[in-house]
C-alpha positions in Angstrom: 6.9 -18.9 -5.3 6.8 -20.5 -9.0 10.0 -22.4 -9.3 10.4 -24.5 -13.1 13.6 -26.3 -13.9 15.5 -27.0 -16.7 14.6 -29.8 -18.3 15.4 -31.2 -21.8 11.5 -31.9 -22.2 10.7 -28.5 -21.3 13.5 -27.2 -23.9 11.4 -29.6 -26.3 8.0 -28.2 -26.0 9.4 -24.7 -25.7 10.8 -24.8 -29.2 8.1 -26.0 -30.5 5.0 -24.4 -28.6 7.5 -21.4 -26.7 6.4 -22.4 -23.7 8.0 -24.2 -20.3 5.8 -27.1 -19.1 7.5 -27.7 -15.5 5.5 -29.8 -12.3 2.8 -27.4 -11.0 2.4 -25.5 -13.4 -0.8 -24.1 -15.0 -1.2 -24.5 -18.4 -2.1 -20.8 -20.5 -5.3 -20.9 -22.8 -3.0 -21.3 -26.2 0.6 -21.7 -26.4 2.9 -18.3 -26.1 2.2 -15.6 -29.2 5.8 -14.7 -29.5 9.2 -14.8 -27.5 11.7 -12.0 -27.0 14.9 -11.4 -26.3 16.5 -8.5 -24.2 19.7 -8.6 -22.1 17.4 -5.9 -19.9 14.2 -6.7 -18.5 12.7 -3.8 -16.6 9.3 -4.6 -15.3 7.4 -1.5 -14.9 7.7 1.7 -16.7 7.4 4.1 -13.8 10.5 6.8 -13.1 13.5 4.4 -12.3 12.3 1.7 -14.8 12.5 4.8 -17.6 15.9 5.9 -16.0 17.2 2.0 -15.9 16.5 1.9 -19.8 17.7 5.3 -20.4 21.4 4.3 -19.0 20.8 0.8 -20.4 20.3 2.1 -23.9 23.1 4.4 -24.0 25.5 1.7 -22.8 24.3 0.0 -26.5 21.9 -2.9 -24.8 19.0 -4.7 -26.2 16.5 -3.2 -23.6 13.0 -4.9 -23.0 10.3 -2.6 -20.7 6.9 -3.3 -19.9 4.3 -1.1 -18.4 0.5 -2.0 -17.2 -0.5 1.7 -18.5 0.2 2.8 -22.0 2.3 5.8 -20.5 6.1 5.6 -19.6 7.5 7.5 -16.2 5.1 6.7 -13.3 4.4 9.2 -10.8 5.6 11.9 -13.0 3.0 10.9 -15.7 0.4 8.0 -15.4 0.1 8.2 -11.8 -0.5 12.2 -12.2 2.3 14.2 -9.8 3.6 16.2 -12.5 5.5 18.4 -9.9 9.0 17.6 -8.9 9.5 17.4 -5.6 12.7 18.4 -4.7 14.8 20.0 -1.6 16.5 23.7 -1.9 19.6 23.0 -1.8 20.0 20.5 -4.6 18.1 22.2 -6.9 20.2 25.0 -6.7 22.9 23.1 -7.2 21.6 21.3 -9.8 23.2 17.8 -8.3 21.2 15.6 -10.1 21.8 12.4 -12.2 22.6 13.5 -15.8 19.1 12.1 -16.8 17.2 13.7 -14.3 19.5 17.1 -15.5 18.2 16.6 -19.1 14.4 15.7 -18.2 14.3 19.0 -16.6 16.1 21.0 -19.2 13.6 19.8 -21.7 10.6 20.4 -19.7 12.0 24.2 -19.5 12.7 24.0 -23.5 9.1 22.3 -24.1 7.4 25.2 -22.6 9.7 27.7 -22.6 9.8 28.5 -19.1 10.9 25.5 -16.0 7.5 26.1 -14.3 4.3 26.4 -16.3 2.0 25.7 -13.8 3.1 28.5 -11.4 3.1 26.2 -8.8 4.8 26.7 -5.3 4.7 23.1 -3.9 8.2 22.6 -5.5 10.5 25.7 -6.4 11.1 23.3 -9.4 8.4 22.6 -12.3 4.6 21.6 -12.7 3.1 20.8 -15.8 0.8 18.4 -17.5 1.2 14.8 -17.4 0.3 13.9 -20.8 3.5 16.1 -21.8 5.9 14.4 -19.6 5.1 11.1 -21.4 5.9 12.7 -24.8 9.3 14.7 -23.3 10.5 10.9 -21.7 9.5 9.1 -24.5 11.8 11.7 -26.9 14.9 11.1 -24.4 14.5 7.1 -24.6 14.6 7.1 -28.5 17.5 9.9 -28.5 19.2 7.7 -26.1 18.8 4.8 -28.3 20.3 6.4 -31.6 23.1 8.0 -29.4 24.1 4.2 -27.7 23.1 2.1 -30.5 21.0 -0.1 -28.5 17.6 -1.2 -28.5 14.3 -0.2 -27.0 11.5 -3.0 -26.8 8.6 -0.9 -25.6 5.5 -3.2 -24.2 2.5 -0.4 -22.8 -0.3 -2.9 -21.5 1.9 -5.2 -20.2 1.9 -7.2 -16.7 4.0 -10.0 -15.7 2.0 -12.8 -15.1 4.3 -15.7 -13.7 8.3 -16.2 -13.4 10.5 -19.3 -14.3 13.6 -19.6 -12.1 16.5 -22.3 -12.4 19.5 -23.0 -10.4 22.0 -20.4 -10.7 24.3 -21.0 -13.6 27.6 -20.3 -10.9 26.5 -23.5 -9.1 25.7 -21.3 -6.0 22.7 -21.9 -3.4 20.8 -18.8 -5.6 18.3 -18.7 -8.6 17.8 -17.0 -11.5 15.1 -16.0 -13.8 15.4 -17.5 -17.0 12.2 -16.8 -18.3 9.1 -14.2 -17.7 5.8 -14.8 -19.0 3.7 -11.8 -20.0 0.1 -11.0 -21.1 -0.5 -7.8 -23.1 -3.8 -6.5 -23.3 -5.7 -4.4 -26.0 -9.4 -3.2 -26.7 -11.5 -6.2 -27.6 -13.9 -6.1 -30.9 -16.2 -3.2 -29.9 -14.8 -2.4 -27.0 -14.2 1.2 -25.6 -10.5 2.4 -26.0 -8.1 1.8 -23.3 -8.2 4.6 -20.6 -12.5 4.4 -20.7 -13.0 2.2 -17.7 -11.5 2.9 -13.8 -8.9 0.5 -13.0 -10.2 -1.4 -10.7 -12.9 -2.2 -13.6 -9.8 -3.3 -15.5 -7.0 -4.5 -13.9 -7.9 -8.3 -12.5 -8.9 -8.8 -16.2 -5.4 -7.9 -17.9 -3.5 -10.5 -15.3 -5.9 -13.5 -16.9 -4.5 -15.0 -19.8 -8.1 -15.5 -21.8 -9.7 -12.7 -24.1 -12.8 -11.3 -22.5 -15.3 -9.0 -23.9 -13.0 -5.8 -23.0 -9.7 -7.1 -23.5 -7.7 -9.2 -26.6 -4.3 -10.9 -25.2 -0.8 -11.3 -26.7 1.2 -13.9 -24.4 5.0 -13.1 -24.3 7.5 -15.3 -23.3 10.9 -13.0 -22.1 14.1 -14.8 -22.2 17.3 -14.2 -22.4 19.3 -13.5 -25.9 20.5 -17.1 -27.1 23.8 -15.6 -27.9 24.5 -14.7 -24.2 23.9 -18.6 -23.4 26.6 -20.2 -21.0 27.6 -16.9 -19.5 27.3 -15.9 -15.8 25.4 -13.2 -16.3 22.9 -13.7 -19.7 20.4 -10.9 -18.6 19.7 -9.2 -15.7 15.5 -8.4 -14.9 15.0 -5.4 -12.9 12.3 -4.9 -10.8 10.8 -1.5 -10.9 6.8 -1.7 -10.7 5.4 0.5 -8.0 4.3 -1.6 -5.2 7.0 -4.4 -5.7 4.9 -6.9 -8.1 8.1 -9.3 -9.3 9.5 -9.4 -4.8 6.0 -10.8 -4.9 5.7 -13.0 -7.5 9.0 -14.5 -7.3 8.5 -14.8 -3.4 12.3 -13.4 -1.9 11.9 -12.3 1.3 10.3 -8.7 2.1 8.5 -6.4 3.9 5.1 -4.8 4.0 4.2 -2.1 6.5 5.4 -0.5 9.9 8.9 -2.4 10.9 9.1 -3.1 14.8 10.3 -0.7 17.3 14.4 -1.2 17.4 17.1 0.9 18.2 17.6 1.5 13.8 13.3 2.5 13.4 13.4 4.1 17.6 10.0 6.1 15.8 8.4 3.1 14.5 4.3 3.5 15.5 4.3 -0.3 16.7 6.5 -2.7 19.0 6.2 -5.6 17.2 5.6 -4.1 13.5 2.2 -4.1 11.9 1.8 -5.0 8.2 -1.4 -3.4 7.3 -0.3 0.3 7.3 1.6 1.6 4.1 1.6 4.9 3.3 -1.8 6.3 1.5 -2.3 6.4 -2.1 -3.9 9.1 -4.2 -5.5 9.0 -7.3 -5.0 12.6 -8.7 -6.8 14.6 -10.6 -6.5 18.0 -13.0 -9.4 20.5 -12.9 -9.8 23.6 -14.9 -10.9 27.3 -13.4 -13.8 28.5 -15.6 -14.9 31.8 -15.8 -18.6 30.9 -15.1 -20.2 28.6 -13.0 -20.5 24.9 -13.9 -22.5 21.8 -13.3 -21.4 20.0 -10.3 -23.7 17.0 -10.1 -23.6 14.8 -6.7 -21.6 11.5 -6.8 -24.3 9.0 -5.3 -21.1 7.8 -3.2 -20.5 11.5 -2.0 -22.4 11.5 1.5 -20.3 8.0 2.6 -17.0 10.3 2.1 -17.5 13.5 3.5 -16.5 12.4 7.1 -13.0 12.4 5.4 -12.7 15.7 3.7 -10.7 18.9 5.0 -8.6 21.5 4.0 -6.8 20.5 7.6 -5.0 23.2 8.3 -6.8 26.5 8.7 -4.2 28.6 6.2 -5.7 27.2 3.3 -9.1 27.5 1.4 -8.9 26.9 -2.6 -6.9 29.1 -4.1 -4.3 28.2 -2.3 -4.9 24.7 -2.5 -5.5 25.1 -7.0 -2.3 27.1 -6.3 0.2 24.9 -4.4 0.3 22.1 -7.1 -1.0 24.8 -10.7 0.1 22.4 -13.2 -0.5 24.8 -16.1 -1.5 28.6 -16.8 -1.9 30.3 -20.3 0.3 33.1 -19.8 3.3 30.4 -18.9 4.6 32.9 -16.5 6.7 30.6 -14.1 6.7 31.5 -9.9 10.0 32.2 -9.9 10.6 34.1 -13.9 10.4 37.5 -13.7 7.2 39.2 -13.1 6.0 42.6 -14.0 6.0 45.0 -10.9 1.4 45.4 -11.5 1.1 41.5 -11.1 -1.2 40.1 -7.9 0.0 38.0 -5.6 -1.9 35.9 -2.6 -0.9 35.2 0.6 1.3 32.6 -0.2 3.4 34.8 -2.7 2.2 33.6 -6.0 -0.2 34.7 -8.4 -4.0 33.9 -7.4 -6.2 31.6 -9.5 -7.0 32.5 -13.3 -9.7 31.0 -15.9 -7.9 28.5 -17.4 -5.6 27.5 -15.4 -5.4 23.8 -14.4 -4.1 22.3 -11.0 -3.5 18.9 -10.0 -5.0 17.0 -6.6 -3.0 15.2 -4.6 -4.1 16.2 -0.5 -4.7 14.3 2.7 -7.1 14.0 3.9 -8.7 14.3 0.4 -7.6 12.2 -2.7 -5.1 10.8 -0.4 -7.0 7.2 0.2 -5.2 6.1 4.0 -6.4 2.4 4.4 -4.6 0.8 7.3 -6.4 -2.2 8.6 -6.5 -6.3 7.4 -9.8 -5.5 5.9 -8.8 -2.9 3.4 -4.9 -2.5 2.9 -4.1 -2.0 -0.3 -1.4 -4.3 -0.9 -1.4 -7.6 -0.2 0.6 -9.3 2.7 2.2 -12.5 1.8 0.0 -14.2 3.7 -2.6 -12.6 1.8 -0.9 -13.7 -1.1 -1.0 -17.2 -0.1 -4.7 -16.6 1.2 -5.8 -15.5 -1.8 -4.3 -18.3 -4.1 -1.7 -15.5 -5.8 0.8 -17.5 -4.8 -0.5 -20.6 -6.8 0.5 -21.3 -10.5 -1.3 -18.8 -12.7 -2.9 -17.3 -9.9 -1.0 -13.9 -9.9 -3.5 -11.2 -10.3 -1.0 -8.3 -9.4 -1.1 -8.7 -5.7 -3.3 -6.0 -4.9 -6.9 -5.4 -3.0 -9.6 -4.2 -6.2 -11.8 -3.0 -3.5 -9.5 -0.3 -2.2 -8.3 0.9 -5.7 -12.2 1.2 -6.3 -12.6 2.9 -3.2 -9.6 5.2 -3.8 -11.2 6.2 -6.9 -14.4 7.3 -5.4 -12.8 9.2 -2.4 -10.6 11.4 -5.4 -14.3 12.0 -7.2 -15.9 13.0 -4.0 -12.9 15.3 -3.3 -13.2 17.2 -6.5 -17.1 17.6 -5.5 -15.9 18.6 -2.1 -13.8 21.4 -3.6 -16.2 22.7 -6.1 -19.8 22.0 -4.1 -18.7 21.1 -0.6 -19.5 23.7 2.8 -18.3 21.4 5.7 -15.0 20.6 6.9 -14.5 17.6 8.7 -11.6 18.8 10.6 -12.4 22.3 10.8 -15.6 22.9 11.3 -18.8 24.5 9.9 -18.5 27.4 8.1 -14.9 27.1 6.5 -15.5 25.9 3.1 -17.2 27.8 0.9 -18.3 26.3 -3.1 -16.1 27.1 -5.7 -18.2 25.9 -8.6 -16.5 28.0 -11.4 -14.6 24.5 -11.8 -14.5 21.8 -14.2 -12.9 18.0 -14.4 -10.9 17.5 -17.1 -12.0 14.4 -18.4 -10.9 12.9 -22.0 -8.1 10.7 -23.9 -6.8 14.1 -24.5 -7.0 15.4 -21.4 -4.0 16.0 -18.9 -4.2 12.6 -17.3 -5.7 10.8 -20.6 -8.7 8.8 -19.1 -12.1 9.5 -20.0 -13.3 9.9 -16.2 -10.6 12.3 -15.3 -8.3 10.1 -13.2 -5.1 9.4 -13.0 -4.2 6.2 -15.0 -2.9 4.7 -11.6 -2.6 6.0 -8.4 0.2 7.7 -7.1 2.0 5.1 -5.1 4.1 6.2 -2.1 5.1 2.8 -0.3 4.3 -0.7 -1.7 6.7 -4.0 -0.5 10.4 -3.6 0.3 12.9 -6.2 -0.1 15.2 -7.1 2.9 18.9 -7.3 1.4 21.1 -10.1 1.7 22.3 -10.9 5.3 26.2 -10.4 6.5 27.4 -10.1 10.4 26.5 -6.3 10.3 23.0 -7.6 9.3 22.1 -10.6 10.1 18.7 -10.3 9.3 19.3 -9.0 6.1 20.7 -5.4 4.8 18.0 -2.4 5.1 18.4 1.3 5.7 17.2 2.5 8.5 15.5 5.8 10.3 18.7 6.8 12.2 20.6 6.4 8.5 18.9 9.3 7.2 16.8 10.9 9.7 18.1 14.3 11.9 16.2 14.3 14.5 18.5 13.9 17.9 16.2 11.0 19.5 17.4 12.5 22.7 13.4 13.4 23.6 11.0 11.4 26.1 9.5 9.4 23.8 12.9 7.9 22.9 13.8 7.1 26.5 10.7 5.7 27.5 10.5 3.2 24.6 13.1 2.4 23.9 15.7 -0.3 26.5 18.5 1.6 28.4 20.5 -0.8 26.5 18.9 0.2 22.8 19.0 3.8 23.8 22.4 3.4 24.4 22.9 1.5 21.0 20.6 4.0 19.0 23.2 7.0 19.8 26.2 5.0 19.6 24.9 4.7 15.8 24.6 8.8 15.5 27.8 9.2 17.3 30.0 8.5 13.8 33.7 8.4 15.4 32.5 8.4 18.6 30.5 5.4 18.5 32.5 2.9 20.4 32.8 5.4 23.4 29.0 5.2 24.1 29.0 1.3 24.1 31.4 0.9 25.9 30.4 3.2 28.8 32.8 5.9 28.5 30.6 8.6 26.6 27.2 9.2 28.0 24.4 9.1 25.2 23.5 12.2 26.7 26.3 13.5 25.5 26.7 12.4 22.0 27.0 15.2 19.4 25.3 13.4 16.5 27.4 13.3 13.4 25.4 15.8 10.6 25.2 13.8 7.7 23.8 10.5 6.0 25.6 7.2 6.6 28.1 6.4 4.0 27.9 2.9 1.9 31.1 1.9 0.1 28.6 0.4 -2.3 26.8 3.6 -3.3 25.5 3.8 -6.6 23.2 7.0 -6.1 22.1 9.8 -4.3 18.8 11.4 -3.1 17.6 13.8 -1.0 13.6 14.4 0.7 12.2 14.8 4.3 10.8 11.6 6.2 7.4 12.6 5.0 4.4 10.5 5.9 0.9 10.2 4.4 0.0 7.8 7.4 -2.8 5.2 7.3 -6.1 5.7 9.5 -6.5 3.5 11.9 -10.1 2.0 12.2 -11.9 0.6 9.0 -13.5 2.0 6.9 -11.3 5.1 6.6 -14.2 7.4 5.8 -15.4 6.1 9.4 -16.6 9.6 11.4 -13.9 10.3 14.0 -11.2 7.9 12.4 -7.5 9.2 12.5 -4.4 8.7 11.6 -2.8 5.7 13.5 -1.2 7.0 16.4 3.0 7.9 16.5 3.0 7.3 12.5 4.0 11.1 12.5 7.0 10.8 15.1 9.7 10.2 12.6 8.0 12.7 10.2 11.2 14.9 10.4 14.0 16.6 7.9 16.6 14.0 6.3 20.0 14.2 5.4 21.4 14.0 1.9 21.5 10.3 1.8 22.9 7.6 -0.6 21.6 4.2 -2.5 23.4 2.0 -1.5 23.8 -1.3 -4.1 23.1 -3.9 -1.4 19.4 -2.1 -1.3 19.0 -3.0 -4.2 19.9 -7.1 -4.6 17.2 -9.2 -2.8 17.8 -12.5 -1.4 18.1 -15.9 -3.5 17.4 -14.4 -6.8 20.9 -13.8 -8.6 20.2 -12.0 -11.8 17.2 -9.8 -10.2 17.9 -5.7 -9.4 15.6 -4.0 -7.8 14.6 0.0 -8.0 12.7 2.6 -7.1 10.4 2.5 -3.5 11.2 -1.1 -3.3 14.2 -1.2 -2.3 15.8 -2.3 1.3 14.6 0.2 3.1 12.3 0.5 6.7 9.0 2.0 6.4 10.6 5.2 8.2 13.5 5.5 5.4 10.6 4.9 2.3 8.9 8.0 3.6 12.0 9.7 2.3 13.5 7.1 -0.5 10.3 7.6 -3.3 10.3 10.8 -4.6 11.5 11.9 -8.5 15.3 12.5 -8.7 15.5 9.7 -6.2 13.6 6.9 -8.3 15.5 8.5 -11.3 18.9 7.5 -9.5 18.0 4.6 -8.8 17.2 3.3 -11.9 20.3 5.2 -13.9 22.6 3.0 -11.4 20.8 -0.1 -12.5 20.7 0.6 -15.9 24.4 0.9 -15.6 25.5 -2.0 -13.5 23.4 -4.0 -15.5 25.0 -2.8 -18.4 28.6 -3.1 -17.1 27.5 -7.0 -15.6 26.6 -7.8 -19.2 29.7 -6.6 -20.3 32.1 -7.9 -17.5 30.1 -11.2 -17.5 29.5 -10.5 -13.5 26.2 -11.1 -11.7 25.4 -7.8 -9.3 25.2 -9.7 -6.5 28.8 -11.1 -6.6 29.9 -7.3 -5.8 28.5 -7.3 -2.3 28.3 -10.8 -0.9 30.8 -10.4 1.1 31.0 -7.8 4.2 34.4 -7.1 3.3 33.0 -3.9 0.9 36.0 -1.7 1.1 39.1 -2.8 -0.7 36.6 -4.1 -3.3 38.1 -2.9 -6.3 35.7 -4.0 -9.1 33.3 -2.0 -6.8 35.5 0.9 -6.7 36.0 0.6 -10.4 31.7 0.2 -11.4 31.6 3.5 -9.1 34.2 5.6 -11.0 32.4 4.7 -14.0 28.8 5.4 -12.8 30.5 8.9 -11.5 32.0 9.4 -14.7 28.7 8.8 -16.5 27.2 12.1 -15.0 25.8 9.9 -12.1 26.7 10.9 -8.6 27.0 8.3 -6.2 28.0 10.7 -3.2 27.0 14.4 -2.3 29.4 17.0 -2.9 32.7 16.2 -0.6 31.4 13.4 1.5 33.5 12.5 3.9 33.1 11.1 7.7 34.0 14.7 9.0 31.3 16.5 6.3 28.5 18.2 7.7 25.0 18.6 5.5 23.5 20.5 8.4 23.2 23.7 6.1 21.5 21.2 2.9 18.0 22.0 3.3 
């Protein structure tokens, strides 16, 4: 942790060189190039940090965002998985956060149809990534004349250390008072940004000095002046993908598999095991051509191909360029009207045409599965420590370069695999024939604007997770949990032979909603128990989402590409449909750190509830309730945290009031007439 104080020395020097000198720290190259102001931080410009400065702008707020790409919306754009993944039942109810509601009426008004890829991996949309920047981009300056606010928009940006103070309430807490950030652009004669991988690239734009690929702008964040003396004079919200700032700023979180308890009963590991986060994909877009193509051999393509399978006998290519079609000419979406002549495959859509382009994103393909202390991908605090991130000026982004390299050659290989490749590794010889009338897109102008055809930066599914504030219900610290979401019964082997009569006992006391107390105390048999059919309810809720518990599990024997390696073992037992579930705002207010909100896949959840807490609409309602609360702190002159530090959440009224107004903003904080006696058993 970097902790500075306020001192009337360091007020000195920072007026005249804008710049804290504080014990320990390491002095930058050159004094800061410029400070600015914003009552809204948002760090990262992925889905929920877009959604947090969508809300904050139209609530009339000076809003600050930076972004270590040069694209805004995250997995929807620079990380490539332009294909909403939603459930049935809320898209055809359309219950989505007003935001979300409007990103994917414009995407239908953009192309004319809602699906231009004819893609069936979501009955939603699919389309090209460079578009969705442009279409989330549009809605951020539209939001900003219809609020009145302000949009301070910082592409090539990375926070490179924090300065935290006392809490100005006097309380055991922090806060951030200042955050110190280096943005990068091309050097003298270098190639354009986008040229090089990211793993070529990324160590360099967390250094303060210019190199030979890379000129820096230093930026000191702070707080308006105006706002000085007030509880809450800006709130910083942490929304990068793999949870950079829980990092940096050192609050208590977790990394990995949780231990075994009667809350995680699936959990693959006893005593919890930090190395295994879900895979990460870099994805790709490929063309269909209607001749044959080059396909020249990676040298790195024979290390791979112990890794690379279809996996599941019902599909060869075309349904695979298919499932996740990103864009066709004739713009004929899956579910539009078709004429009564049009072919369909096997799987009910149309088959592959030149000139259509799909997106990758498959395990075991692109999907790159590292699971062990030699590769994971991000960085354990104790890796942290080991590493010296955790020193002054040491922060390089917290994550291992080798495995983003590697991910980046196992997502070339792939494409080879599906345009050259006759060997299956999990199903055999003889399965796989060439498709070579395929091409890469590759290009600034291409779908995923790099010029060696990958995405800008992986597509992230599980990075760290903060652990919420402790009360007597949690004593550890508030997180959701498996048994929170999940709908599986837990009344199978597996869960009586792992788990403690006394834990199995306590597990489905916790499904038994009403009927809890009669399994602890003896007179209701967990046998017995006829599991309530919904989510648990949070008198804190601020947001809604809804996907399966769906794993992309790490291998577990290093390297992954290892011959023979799987999947580690009982990583797939809680892979299993979810309720519709809420955010609660607890989730999203770590420990110490008073004027921080978290969003997005770092939130309080257990590895088992991440699986199903980091798709679109989620991350998108997560960040429109921060954008809002930090909106309505600003205005109230409340600090978030100061709404739930106290277990007593009910007869909160300033709660009640913040989620009337989120609710009235278009913003649902509960599914459709949630109650204790509701049943979502027919939400699919």
């Amino acid at each position: 942790m970097i902790t500075y104080c306020r001192r009337t020395v360091a007020a000195i020097f920072l007026a005249i060189f804008s710049w804290p000198i504080a014990p320990g720290q390491t002095a930058p190259p050159r004094p800061v190039d410029k400070t600015v102001e914003c009552e809204i931080l948002i760090v990262g410009g992925g889905l929920a940090g877009t959604a947090t400065a969508y809300e904050g702008l139209l609530a009339g707020k000076n809003v600050c965002m930076t972004e270590l790409t040069d694209w805004v919306g995250g997995q929807l754009t620079s990380q490539g998985t332009a294909a909403l993944d939603e459930r049935p039942t809320q898209t055809d109810k359309l219950f989505y956060p007003r935001g979300y509601l409007e990103l994917r009426q414009r995407i239908k008004d953009f192309y004319g149809v809602q699906n231009p890829g004819k893609c069936w991996v979501s009955r939603s949309s699919c389309f090209l990534p460079k578009d969705g920047h442009d279409i989330l981009m549009a809605m951020l300056e539209d939001a900003e004349k219809k609020g009145q606010g302000t949009l301070q928009w910082f592409p090539n940006t990375v926070i490179k250390e924090l300065v935290l103070a006392p809490t100005a309430l006097g309380e055991a807490g922090e806060e951030i008072i200042q955050a110190i950030a280096i943005q990068h652009q091309p050097a003298p004669n270098a190639p354009p940004l986008n040229s090089q991988f990211l793993s070529q690239t990324i160590e360099d734009s967390y250094r303060y000095e210019d190199s030979e690929q890379f000129t820096k702008t230093i930026i000191n964040f702070t707080a308006p002046q105006s706002n000085q003396g007030r509880t809450a004079q800006w709130l910083v919200v942490e929304a990068t993908e793999t949870g950079e700032l829980i990092g940096l700023a050192d609050v208590p979180y977790r990394v990995g598999v949780d231990p075994r308890t009667y809350l995680d009963p699936s959990s693959s590991s006893v005593e919890g095991f930090a190395y295994c986060t879900q895979g990460f994909t870099y994805t790709f877009a490929m063309e269909a051509t209607t001749e044959p193509q080059p396909q020249p051999e990676p040298d790195f393509y024979q290390r791979f191909t112990p890794y690379y399978s279809y996996d599941q006998s019902r599909f060869d290519f075309d349904a695979l360029f298919t499932y996740r079609r990103i864009w066709s000419p004739d713009g004929l979406g899956i579910f539009e009207p078709a004429t009564p002549n049009q072919p369909k495959n096997r799987f009910g859509v149309s088959p592959t045409q030149p000139g259509e382009i799909s997106m990758q994103n498959w395990l075991p393909g692109n999907d790159y599965t590292p699971g062990t202390p030699r590769d994971n991908f991000v960085y354990t605090r104790e890796q942290l420590q080991q590493t010296g991130q955790l020193e002054p000026g040491g922060w390089l982004g917290g994550l291992r370069t080798e495995s983003l390299a590697n991910g980046e050659k196992i997502a070339l290989g792939f494409y080879h695999w599906l345009v050259a490749g006759t060997t299956d590794a999990k199903l055999g010889d003889n399965v796989k024939t060439p498709n070579p009338n395929n091409r890469l897109l590759k290009g600034l102008d291409s779908p995923m604007g790099t010029e060696h055809g990958l995405s800008k930066f992986p597509y992230i599914r599980e990075g760290r997770r903060i652990i919420g504030r402790p009360d007597f219900i949690y004593p550890n610290g508030f997180e959701i949990n498996e048994t929170d979401i999940s709908r599986q019964d837990f009344k199978d082997d597996f869960y009586r032979e792992n788990l403690s009569p006394r834990d199995y006992r306590r597990l489905h006391a916790e499904l038994a909603g009403i009927d809890g107390l009669d399994v602890l105390d003896g007179s209701l048999s967990p046998d017995a128990v006829e599991r309530r059919q919904r989510a648990t309810m949070y008198p804190d809720s601020v947001g809604i989402g809804h996907y399966n518990i769906d794993f992309h599990p790490c291998y577990l024997e290093y390297p992954v590409e290892k011959p023979g390696n799987i999947e580690r073992p009982g990583e797939r037992q809680a892979h299993t449909p979810s309720y519709p579930f809420q955010i609660p705002l607890r989730a999203m207010i770590p420990q110490r750190v008073d004027n921080l909100l978290v969003v997005g896949k770092t939130i309080a959840t257990s590895h088992i509830a991440a699986a199903a807490y980091r798709v679109h609409s989620f991350e998108w309602s997560s960040g429109a309730a921060a954008g809002i609360v930090a909106a309505d702190a600003l205005q109230n002159d409340y600090l978030p945290y100061q709404l739930v530090n106290q277990t007593a959440l009910i007869a909160n009224q300033k709660l009640l009031q913040l989620r009337r107004k989120i609710d009235s903003t278009g913003n649902p904080t509960a599914f459709p007439n949630t109650s204790i006696f509701t049943s979502f058993e027919n939400w699919k």
